[in-house]
N, C-alpha and C positions, 0 to 999 in steps of 0.2 A: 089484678096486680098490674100495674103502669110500668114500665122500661124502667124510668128510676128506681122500682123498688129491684128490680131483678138486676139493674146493674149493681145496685148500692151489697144486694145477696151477693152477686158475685167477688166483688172486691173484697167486702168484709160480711161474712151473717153475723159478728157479733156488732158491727155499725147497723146494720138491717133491724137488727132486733132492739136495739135503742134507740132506733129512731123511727121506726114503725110500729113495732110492739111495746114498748115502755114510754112514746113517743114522749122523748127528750128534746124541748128544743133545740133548737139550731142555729147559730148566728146568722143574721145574711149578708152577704157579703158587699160591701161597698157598691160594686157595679153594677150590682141588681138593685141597692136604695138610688141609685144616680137614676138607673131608666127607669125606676117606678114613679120620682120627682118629675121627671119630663113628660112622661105620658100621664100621670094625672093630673096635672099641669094643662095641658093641651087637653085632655076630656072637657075641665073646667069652665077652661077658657070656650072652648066650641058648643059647650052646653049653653053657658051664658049668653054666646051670639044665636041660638036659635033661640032664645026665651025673648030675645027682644033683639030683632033684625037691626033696627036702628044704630046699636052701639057702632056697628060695620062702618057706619059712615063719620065716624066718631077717631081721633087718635086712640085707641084701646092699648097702646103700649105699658100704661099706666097699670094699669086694669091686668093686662098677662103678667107684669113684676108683682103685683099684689097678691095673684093667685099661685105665682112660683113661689114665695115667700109662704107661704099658708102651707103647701105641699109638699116642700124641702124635707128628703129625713136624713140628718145629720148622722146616720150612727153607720158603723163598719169601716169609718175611714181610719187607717193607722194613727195619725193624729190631728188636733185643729189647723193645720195650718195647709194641710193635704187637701183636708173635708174644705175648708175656705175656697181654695184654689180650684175645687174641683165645683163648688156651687157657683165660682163665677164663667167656669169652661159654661154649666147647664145654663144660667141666666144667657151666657151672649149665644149660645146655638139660640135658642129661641129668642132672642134678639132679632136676630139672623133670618129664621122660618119666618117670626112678624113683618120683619119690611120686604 
């Protein structure tokens, strides 16, 4: 049993038991699809420059917006104009980490 199950028991066991035992799922929530975009994002990108050293020497800015775009998960945000606003915060951080 993991901390979040015995927290999620403590708050509610009827949340516990539909979501552990009848496991219902569960939305996730905007801020967790935001850092899941970024970091698998950045795995991609860092995989792709150890498969071929060369790119390193290369502009690859091109190449990290390709693979943000591929990665992006659009759901959990209240509505499109949030979720927009908030994929251009994730593209310029990593803008930002590239240069």
């Amino acid at each position: 049993m993991s901390y979040s199950q015995l927290d999620t028991f403590h708050a509610c066991p009827l949340k516990y038991q539909f979501r552990y035992l009848f496991q219902v799922p569960v939305p996730v929530p905007a801020v967790a699809n935001f850092g899941s975009s970024v970091h698998n994002t950045l795995r991609d990108f860092y995989a792709r420059l150890q498969e071929n050293p060369l790119l390193a020497e290369t502009d690859c800015a091109p190449m990290l917006h390709e693979i943000f775009e591929q990665e992006w998960i659009p759901y959990g945000y209240e509505n499109r104009p949030v979720m927009l606003a908030e994929k251009s915060r994730a593209l310029s951080m990593l803008k930002r980490l590239y240069e």
